[in-house]
py3Dmol code that shows the C-alpha trace and the ligand (Angstrom):
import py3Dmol

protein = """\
ATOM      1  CA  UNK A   1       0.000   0.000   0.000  1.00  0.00           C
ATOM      2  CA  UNK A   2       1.388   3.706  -0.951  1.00  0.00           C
ATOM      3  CA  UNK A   3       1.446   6.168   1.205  1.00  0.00           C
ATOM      4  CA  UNK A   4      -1.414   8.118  -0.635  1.00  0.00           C
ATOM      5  CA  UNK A   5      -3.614   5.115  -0.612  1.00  0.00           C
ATOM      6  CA  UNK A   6      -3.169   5.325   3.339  1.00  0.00           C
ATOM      7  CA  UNK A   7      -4.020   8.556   3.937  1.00  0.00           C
ATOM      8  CA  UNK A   8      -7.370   7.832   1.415  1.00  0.00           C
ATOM      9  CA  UNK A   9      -8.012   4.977   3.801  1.00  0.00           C
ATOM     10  CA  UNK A  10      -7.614   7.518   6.449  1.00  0.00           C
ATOM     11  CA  UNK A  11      -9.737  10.308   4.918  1.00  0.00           C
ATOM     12  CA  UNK A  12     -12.504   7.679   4.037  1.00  0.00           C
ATOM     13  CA  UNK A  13     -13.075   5.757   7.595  1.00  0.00           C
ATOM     14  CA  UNK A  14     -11.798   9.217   9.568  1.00  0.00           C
ATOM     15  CA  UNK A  15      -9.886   7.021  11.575  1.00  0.00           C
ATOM     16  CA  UNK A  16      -5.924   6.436  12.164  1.00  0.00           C
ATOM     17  CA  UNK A  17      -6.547   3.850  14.533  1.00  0.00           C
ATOM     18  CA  UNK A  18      -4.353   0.577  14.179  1.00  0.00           C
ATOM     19  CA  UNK A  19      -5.646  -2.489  16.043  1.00  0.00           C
ATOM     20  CA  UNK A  20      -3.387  -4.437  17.671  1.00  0.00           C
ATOM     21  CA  UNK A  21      -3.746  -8.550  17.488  1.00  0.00           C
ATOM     22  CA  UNK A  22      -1.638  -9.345  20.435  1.00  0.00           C
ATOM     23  CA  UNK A  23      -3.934 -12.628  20.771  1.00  0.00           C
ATOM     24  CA  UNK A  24      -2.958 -14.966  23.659  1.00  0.00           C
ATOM     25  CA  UNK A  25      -4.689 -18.308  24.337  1.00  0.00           C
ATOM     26  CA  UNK A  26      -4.954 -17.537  28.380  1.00  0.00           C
ATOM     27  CA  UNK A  27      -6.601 -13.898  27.521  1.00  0.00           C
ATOM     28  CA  UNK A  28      -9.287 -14.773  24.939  1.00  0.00           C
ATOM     29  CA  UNK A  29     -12.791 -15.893  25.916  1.00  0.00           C
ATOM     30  CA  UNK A  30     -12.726 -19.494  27.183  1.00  0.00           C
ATOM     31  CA  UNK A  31     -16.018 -20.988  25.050  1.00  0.00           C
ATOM     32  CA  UNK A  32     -13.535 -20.082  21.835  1.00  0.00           C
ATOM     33  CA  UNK A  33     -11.124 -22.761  22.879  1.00  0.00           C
ATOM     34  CA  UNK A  34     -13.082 -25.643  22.326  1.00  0.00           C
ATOM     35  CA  UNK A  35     -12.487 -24.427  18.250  1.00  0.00           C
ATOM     36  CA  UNK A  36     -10.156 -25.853  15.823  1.00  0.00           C
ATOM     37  CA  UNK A  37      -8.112 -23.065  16.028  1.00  0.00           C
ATOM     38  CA  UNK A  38      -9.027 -20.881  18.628  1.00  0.00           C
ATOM     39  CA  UNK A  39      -6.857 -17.702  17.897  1.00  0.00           C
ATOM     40  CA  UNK A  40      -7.889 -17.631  14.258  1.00  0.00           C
ATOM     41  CA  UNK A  41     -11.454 -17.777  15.886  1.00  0.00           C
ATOM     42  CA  UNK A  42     -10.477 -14.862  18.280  1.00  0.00           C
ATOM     43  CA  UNK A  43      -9.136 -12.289  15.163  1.00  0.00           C
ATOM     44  CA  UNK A  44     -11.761 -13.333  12.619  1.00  0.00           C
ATOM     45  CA  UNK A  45     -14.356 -12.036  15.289  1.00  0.00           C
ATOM     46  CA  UNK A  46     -12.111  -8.927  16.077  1.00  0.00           C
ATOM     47  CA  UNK A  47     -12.071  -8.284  12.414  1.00  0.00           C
ATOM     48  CA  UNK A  48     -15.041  -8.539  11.182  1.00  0.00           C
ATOM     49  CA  UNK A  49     -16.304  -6.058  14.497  1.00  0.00           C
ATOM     50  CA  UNK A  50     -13.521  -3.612  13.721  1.00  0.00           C
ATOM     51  CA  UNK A  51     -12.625  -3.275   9.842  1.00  0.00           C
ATOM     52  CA  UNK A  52     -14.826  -0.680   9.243  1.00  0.00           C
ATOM     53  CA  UNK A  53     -13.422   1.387  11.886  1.00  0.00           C
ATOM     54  CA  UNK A  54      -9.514   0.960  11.722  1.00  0.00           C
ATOM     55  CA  UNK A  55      -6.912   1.469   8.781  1.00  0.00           C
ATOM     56  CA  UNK A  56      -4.201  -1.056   9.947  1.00  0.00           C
ATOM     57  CA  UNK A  57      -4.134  -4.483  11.704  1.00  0.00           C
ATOM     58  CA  UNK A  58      -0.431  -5.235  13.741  1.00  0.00           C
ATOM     59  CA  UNK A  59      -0.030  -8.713  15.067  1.00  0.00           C
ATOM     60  CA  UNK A  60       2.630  -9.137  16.932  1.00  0.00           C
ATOM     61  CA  UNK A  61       4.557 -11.679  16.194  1.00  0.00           C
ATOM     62  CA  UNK A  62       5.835 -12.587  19.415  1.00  0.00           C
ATOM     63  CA  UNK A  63       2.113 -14.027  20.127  1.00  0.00           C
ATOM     64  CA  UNK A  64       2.043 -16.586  17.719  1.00  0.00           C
ATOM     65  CA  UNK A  65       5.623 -17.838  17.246  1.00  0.00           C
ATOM     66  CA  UNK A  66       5.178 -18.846  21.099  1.00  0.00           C
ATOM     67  CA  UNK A  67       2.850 -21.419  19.468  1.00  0.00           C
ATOM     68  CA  UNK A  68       5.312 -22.891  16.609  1.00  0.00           C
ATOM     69  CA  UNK A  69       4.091 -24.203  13.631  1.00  0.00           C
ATOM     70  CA  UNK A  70       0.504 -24.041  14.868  1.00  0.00           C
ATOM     71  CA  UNK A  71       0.945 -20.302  15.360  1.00  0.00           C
ATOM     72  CA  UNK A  72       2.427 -19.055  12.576  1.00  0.00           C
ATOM     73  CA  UNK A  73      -0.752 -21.450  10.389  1.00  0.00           C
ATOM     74  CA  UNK A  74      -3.017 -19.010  12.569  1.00  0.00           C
ATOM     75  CA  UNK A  75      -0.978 -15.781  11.984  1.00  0.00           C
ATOM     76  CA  UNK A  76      -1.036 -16.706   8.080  1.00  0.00           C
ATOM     77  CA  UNK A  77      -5.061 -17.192   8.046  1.00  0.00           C
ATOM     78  CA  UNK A  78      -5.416 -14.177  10.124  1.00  0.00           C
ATOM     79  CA  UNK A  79      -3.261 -12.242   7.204  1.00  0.00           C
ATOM     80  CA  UNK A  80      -4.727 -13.688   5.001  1.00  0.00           C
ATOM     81  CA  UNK A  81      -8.499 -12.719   6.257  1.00  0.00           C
ATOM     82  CA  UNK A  82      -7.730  -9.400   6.868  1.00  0.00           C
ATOM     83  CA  UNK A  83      -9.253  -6.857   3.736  1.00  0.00           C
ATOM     84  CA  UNK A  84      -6.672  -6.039   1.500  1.00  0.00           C
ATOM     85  CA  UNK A  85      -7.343  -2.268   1.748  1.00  0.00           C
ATOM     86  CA  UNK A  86      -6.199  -2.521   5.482  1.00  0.00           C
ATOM     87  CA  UNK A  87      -2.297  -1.940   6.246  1.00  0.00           C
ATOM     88  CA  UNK A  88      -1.078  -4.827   7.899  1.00  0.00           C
ATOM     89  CA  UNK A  89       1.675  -4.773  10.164  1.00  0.00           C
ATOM     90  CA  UNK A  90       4.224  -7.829  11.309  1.00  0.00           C
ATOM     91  CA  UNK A  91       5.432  -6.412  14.507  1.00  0.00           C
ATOM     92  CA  UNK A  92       8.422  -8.364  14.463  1.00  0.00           C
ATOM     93  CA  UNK A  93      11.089  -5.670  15.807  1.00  0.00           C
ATOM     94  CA  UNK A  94      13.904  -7.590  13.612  1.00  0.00           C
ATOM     95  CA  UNK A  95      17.245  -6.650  12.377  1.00  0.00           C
ATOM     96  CA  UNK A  96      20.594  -8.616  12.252  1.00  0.00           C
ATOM     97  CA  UNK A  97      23.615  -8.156  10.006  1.00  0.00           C
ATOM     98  CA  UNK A  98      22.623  -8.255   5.934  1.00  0.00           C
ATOM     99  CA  UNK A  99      22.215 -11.332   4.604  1.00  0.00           C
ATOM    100  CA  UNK A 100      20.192 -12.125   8.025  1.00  0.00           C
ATOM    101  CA  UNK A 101      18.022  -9.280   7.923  1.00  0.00           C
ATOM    102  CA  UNK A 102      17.585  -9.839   3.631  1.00  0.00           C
ATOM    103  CA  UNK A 103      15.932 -13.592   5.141  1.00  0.00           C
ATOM    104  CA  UNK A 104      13.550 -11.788   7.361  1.00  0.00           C
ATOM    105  CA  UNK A 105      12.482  -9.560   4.684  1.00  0.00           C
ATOM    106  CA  UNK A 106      11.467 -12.628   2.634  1.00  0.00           C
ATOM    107  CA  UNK A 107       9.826 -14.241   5.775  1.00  0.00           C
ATOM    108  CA  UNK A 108       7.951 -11.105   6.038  1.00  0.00           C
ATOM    109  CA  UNK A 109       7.185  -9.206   2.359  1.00  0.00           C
ATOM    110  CA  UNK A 110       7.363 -12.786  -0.011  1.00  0.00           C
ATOM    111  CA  UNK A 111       6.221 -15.751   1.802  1.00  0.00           C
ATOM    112  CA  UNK A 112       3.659 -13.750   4.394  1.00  0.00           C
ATOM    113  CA  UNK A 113       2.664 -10.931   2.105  1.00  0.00           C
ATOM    114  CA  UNK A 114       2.654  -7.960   4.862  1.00  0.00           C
ATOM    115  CA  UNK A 115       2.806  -4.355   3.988  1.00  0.00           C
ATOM    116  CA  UNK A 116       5.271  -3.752   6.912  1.00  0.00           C
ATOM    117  CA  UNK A 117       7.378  -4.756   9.151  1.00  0.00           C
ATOM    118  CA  UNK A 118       8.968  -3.254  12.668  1.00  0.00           C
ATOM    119  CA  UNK A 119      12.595  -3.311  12.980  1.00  0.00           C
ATOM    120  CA  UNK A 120      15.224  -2.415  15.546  1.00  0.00           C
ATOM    121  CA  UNK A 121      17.945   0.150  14.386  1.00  0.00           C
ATOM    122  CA  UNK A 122      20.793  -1.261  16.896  1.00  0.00           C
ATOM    123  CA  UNK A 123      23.016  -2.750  14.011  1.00  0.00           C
ATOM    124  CA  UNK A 124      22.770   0.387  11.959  1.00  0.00           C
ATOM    125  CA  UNK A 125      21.900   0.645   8.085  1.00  0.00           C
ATOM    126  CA  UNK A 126      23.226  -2.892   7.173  1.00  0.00           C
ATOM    127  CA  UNK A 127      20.460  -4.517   9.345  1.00  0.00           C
ATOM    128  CA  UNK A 128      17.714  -2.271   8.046  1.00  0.00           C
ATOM    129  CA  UNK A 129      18.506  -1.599   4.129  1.00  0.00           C
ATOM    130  CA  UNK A 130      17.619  -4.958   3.393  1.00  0.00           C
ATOM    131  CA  UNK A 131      14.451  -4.578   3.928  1.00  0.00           C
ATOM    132  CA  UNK A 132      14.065  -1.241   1.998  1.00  0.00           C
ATOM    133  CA  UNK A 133      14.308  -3.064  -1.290  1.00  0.00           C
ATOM    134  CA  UNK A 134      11.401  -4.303  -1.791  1.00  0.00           C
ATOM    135  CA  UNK A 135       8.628  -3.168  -3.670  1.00  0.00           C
ATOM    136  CA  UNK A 136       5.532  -1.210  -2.134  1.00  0.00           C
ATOM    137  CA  UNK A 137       6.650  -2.416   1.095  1.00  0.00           C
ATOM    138  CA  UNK A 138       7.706  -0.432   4.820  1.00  0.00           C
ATOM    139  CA  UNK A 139      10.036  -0.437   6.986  1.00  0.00           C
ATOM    140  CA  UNK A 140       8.954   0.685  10.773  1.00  0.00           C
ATOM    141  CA  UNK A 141      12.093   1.336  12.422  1.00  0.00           C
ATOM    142  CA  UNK A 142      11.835   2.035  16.457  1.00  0.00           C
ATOM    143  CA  UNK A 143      13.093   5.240  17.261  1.00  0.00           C
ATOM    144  CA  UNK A 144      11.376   6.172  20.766  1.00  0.00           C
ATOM    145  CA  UNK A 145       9.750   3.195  22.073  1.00  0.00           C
ATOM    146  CA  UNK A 146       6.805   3.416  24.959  1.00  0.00           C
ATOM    147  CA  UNK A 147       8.270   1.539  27.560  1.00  0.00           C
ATOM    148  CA  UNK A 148      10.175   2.353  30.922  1.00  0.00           C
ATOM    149  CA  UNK A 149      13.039   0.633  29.343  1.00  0.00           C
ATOM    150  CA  UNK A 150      13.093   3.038  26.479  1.00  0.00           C
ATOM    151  CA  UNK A 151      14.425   5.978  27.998  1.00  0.00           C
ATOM    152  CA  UNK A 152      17.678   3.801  29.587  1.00  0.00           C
ATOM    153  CA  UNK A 153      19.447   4.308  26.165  1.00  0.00           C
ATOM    154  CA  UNK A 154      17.246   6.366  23.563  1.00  0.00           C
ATOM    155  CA  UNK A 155      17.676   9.288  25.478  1.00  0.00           C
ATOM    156  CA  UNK A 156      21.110   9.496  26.054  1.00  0.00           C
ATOM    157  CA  UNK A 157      23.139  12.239  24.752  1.00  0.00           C
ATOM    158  CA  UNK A 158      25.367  11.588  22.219  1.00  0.00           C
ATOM    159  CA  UNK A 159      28.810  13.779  21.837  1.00  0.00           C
ATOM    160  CA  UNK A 160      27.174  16.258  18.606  1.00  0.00           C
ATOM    161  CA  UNK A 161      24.746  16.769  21.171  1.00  0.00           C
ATOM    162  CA  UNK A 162      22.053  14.735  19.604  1.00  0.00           C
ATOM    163  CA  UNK A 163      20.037  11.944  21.556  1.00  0.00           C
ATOM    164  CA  UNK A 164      20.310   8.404  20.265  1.00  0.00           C
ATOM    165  CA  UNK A 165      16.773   8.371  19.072  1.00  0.00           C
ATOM    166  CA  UNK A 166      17.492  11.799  16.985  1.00  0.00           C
ATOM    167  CA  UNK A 167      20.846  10.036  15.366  1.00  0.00           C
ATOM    168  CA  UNK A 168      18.575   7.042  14.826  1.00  0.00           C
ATOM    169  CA  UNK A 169      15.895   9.915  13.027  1.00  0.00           C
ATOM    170  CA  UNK A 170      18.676  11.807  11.544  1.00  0.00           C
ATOM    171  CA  UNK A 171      20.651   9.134   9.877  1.00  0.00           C
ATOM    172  CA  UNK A 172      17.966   6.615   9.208  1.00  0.00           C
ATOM    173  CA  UNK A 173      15.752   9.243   6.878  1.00  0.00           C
ATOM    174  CA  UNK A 174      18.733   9.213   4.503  1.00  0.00           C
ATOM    175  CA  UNK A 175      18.571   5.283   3.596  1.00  0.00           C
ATOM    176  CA  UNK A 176      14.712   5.617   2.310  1.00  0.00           C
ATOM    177  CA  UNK A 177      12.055   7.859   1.338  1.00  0.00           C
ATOM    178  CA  UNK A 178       8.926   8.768   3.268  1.00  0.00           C
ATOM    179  CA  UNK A 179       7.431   6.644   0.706  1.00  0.00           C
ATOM    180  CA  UNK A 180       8.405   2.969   2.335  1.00  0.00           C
ATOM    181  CA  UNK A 181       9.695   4.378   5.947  1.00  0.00           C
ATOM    182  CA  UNK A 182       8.130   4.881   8.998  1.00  0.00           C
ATOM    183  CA  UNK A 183       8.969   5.200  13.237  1.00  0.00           C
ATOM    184  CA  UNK A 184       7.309   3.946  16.436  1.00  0.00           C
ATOM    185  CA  UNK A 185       7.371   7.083  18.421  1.00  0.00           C
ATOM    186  CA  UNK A 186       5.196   5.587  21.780  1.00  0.00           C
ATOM    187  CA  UNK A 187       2.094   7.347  23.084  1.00  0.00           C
ATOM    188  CA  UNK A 188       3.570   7.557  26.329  1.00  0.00           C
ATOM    189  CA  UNK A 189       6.653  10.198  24.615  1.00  0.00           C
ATOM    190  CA  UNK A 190       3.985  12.452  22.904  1.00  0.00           C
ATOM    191  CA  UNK A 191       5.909  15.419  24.760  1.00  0.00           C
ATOM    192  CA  UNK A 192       8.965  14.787  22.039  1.00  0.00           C
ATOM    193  CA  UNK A 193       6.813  14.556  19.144  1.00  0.00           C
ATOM    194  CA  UNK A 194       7.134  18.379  18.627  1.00  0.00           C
ATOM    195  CA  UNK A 195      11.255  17.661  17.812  1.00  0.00           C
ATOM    196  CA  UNK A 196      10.620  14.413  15.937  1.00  0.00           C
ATOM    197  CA  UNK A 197       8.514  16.440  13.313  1.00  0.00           C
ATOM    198  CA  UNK A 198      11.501  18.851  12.999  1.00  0.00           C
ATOM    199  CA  UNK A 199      13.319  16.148  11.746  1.00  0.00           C
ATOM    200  CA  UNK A 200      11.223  13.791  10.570  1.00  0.00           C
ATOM    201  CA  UNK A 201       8.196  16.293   9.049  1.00  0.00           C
ATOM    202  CA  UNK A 202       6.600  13.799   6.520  1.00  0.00           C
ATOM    203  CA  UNK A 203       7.269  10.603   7.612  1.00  0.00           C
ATOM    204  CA  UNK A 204       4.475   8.151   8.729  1.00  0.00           C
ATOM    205  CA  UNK A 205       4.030   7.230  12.558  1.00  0.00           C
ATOM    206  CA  UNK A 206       3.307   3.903  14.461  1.00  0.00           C
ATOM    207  CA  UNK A 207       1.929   5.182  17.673  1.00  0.00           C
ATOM    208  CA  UNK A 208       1.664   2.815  20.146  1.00  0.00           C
ATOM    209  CA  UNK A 209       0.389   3.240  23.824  1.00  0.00           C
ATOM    210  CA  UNK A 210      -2.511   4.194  23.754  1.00  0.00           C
ATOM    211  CA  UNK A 211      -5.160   2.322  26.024  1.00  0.00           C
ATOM    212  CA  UNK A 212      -3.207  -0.098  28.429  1.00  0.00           C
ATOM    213  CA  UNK A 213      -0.130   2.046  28.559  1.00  0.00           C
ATOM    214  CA  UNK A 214      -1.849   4.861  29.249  1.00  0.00           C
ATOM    215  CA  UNK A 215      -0.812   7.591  26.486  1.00  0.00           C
ATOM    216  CA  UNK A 216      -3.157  10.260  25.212  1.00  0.00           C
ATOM    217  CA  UNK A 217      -4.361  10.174  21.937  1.00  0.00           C
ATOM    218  CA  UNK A 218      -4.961  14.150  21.910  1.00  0.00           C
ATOM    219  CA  UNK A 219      -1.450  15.334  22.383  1.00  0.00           C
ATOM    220  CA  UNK A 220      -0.324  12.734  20.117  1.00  0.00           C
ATOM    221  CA  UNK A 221      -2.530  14.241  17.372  1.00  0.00           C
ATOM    222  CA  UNK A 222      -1.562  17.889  18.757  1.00  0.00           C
ATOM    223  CA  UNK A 223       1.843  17.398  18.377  1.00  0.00           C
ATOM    224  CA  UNK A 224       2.454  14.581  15.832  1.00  0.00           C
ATOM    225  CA  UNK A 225      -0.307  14.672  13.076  1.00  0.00           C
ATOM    226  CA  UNK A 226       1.130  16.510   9.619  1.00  0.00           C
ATOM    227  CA  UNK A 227      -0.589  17.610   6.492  1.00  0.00           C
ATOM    228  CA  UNK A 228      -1.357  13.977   5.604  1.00  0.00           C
ATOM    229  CA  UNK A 229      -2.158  12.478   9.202  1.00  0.00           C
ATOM    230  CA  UNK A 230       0.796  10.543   9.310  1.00  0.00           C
ATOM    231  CA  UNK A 231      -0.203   8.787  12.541  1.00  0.00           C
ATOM    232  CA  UNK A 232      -1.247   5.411  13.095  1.00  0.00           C
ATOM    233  CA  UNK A 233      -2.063   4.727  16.534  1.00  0.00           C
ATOM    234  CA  UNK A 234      -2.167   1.367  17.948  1.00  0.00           C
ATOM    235  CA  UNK A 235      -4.196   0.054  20.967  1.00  0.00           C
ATOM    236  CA  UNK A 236      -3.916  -3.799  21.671  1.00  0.00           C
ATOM    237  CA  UNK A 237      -5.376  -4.673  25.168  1.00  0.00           C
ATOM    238  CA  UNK A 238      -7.301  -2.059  25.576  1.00  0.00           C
ATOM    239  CA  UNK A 239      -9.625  -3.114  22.290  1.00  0.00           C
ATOM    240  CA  UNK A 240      -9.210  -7.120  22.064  1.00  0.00           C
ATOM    241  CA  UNK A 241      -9.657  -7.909  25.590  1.00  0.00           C
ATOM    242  CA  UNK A 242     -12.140  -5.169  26.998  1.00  0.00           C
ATOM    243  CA  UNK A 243     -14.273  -8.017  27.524  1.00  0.00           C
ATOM    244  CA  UNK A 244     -13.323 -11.642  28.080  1.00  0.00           C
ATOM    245  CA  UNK A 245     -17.349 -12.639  27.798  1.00  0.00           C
ATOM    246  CA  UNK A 246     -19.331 -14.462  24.934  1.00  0.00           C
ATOM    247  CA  UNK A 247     -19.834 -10.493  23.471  1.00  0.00           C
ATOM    248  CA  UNK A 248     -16.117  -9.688  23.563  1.00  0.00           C
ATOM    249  CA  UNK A 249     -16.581  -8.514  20.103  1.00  0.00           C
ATOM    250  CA  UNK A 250     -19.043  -6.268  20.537  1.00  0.00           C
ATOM    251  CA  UNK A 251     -17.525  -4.802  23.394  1.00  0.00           C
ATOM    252  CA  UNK A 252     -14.077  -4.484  21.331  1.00  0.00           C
ATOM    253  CA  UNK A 253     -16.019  -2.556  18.364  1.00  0.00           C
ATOM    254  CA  UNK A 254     -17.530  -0.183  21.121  1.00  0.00           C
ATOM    255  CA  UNK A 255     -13.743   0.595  22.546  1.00  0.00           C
ATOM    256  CA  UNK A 256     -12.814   0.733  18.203  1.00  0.00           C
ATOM    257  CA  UNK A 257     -15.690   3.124  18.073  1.00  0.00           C
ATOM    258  CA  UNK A 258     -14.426   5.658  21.307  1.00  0.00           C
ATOM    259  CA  UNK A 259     -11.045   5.436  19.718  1.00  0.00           C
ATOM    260  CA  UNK A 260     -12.136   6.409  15.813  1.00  0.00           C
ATOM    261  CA  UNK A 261     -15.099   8.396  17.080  1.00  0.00           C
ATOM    262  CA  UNK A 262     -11.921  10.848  19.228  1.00  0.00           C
ATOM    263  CA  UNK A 263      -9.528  10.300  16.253  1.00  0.00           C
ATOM    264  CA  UNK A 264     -12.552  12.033  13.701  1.00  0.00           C
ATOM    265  CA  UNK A 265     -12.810  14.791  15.640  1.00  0.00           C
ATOM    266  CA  UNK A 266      -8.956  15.263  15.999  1.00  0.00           C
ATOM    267  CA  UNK A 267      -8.835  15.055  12.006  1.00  0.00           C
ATOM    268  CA  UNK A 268     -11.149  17.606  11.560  1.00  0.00           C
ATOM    269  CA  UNK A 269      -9.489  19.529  14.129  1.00  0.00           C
ATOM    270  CA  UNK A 270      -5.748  19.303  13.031  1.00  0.00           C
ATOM    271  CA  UNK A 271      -6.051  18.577   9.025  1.00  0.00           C
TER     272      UNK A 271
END
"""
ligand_1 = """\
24
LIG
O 6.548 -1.663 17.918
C 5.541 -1.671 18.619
O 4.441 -1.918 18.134
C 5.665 -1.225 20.011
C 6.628 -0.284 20.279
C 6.621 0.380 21.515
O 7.394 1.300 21.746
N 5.711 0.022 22.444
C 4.786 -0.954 22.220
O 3.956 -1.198 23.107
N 4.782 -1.638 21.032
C 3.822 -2.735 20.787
O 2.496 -2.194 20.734
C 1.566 -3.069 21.378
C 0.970 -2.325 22.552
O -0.031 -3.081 23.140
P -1.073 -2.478 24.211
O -0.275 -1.823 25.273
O -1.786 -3.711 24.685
O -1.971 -1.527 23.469
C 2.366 -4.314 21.738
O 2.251 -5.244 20.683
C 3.794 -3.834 21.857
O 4.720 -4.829 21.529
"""
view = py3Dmol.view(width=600, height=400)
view.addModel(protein, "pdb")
view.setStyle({"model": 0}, {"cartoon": {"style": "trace"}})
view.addModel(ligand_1, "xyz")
view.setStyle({"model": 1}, {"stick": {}})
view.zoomTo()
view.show()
């Protein structure tokens, strides 16, 4: 998907939201796990209650590998279910030295067919051009992540006075275009966005942190929407498992629907 036909998405369902399908077998609804496959089960039902509403779907990988072979069948129906004018989203947080990171790609772009993957920056542009060539496909590179942990080394300032996450901005925005990269800036950091969109102005934005973590959705549009939205915001917890009941995925849509109904009014606001 192209960046235009994003933003389209995002003008047509007024929505930025990104649903996160962090699905774990102890979390979903117990009467699902007498089905064949009971996290397939789980995301068709969040999918089909949510499409309308969001622009991107991010599993994260972590979720279903723990599973083995049986996972990774589950994560390829859900991909495969998901419609193809949604943005999909292997959170994966790879990266290893060339010909390592050129195998993930494949895992990734050829033989799973996502739009995107996340990726860790720590072995510099080696680990992450790789998966710039390939066509119509992103790269979502962490830059300032939403956890505690985050700030022990993204923060730190480096000897041209720059912070690690800025080099990481700064350097990175050289080895693509806007066109096929993008950033995790967490919700929980939208007090930095202001100085990410001096160096990164155009660039697309996986915002996650929202919900669970606790972030605010307002100052991350305030601060971090551009002239073409350039925000996707993820919630995971806070949507799949606001109810663990028989209506789970009614109760998900109606957290979808706070979430898109805020992120309308912040378009209309801040477009
Ligand atoms: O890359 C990510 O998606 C990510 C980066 C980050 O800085 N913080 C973060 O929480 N995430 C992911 O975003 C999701 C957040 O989930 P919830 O806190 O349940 O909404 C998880 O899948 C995390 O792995």
């Amino acid at each position: 998907m192209t960046r235009k036909e994003l933003f389209e998405q995002i003008k047509k369902k007024e929505s930025f939201l990104c649903v996160g399908l962090d699905t774990d077998l102890s979390k979903i609804p117990s009467h699902l796990l007498k089905e064949e496959d009971p996290i397939f089960a789980f995301n068709k039902a969040i999918i089909d209650a949510t499409a309308d509403l969001c622009v991107a779907y991010k599993p994260n990988i972590a979720f279903y590998e723990c599973m083995g072979a049986k996972g990774w069948e589950s994560l390829q129906k859900t991909l495969e279910y998901i419609p193809k004018d949604i943005f999909t989203i292997a959170d994966a947080k790879r990266g290893d030295i060339g010909n390592t990171s050129k195998m993930y790609a494949q895992a990734f772009f050829e033989q799973m067919n996502f739009d995107s993957v996340t990726v860790a920056p720590y072995m510099g542009t080696d680990s992450v051009t790789p998966f710039l060539e390939f066509d119509n496909k992103w790269v979502i590179l962490l830059a300032l992540t939403s956890n505690k942990g985050g700030l022990d080394f993204q923060i730190q300032e480096l000897s041209n006075g720059r912070k690690v996450f800025e080099e990481v901005l700064t350097q990175s925005k050289e080895w693509g275009s806007s066109d096929q990269l993008m950033y995790v800036v967490g919700a929980t950091r939208a007090e930095s966005l202001g100085e990410i969109r001096q160096i990164i102005p155009d660039h697309f934005l996986l915002v996650p942190g929202v919900g669970a973590q606790g972030g605010d959705l307002a100052s991350v549009a305030q601060y971090g929407m551009n002239d073409h939205c350039g925000l996707l915001v993820n919630s995971s917890r806070g949507i799949i498992y606001a109810s663990q009941e028989e209506n789970f995925a009614e109760v998900a849509r109606q957290e979808a629907q706070k979430l898109q109904g805020e992120m309308k009014g912040l378009l209309e606001t801040y477009l």
